[in-house]
C-alpha positions in Angstrom: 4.0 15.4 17.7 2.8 11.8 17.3 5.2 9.2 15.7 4.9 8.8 12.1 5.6 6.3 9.7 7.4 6.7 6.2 7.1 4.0 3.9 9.9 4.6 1.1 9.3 2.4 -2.3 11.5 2.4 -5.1 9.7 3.0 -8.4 10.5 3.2 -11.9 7.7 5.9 -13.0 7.0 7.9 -10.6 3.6 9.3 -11.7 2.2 6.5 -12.7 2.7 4.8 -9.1 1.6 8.0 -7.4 -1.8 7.8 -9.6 -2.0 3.7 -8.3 -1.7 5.5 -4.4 -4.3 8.0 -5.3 -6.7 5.4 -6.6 -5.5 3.5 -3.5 -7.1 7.0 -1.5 -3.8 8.9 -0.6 -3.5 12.5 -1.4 -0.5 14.1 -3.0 1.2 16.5 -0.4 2.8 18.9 -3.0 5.4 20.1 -0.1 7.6 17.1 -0.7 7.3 16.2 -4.1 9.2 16.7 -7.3 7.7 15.8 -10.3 9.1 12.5 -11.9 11.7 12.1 -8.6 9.5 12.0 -5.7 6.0 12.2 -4.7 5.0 11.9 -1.0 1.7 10.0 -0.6 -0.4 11.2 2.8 -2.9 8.5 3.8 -3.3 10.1 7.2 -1.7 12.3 9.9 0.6 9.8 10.8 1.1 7.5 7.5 3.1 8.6 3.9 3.9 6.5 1.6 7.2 8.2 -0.4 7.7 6.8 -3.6 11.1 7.6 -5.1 12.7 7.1 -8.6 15.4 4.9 -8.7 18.2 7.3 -8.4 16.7 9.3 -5.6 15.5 5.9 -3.5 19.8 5.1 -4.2 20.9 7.9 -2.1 19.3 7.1 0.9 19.4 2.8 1.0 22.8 1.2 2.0 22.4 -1.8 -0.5 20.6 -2.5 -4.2 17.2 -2.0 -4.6 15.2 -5.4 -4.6 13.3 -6.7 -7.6 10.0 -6.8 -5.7 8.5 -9.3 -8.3 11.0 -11.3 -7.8 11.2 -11.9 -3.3 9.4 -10.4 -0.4 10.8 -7.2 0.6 8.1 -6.2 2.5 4.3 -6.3 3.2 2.6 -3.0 3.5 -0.8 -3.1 5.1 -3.5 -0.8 5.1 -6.8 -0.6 6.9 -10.1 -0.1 5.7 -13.5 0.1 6.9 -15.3 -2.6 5.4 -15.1 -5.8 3.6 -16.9 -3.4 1.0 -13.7 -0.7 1.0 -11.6 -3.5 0.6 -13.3 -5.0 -2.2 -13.8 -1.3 -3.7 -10.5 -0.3 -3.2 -8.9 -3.2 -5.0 -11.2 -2.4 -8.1 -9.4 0.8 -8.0 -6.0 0.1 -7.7 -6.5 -2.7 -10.6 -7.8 0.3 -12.7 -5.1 2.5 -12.0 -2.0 -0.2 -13.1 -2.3 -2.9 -10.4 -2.7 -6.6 -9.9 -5.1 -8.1 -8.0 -5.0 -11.8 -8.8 -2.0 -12.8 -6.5 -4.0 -14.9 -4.3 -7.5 -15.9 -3.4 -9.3 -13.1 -0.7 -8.3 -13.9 2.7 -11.6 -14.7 5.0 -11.4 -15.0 8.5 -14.9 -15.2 9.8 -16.3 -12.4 11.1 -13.9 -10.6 12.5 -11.1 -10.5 9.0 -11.4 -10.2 5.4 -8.2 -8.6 3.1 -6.6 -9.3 -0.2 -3.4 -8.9 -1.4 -2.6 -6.5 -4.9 0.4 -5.3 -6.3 1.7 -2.1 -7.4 3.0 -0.8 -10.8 6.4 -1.9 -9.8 5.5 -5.2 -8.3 5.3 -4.3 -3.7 2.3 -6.0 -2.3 0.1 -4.3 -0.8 -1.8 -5.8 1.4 -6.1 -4.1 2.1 -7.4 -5.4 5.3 -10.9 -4.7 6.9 -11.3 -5.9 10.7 -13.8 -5.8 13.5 -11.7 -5.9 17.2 -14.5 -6.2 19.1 -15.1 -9.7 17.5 -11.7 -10.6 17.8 -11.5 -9.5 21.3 -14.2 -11.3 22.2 -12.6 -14.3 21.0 -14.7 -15.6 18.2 -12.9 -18.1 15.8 -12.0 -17.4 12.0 -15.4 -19.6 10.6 
């Protein structure tokens, strides 16, 4: 089985931030969600996103939750396969509850482009589209 990676986000309506991931293109895995307390967001075979009310995300963190409009708590980032997805994408997630306006597109030549929009409940979420082979064969942000 290959590793996998479960990113758990505090939220304080459930279905409405599991609509922003669908918008986002997740899929709902039914399996491990209950309605209003948890909803497990699949974006690939190796990537959920678990959002968890408040109480639930409480019994499994050590310390307070974080007002995530407030400080950093983390940066998620998430691929795409064009500056076009990217762009598309964050029309999506601004239609479905989220911000886009945190800061200006991030453009680094031809091999990078991403922007930065936040959730219901305020996590930045970072869409990224980049080439490898450019960056690999070392051409410099323009």
């Amino acid at each position: 089985m290959p590793k996998m990676i479960f990113v758990n986000l505090p939220v304080a309506d459930v279905e409405h931030a599991a609509g922003f991931y669908v918008a986002l293109g997740a899929q709902r895995d039914p399996r491990f969600s209950q309605a209003g307390t948890v909803a497990a967001m699949v974006f690939s075979d190796t990537i959920v996103v678990m959002l968890l009310s408040h109480a639930q995300f409480a019994n499994f963190a050590p310390r307070a939750i974080a007002d995530a409009r407030a400080a950093n708590e983390v940066l998620v980032c998430l691929s795409a396969e064009s500056r076009a997805a990217v762009d598309a994408s964050v029309e999506r997630a601004v239609a479905a509850g989220g911000r886009a306006d945190l800061r200006p597109p991030q453009e680094m030549g031809t091999f990078m482009y991403g922007q930065n929009i936040e959730d219901p409940d305020g996590h930045v979420i970072e869409l990224m589209w980049m080439d490898p082979e450019a960056m690999t064969r070392g051409q410099a942000p323009a």
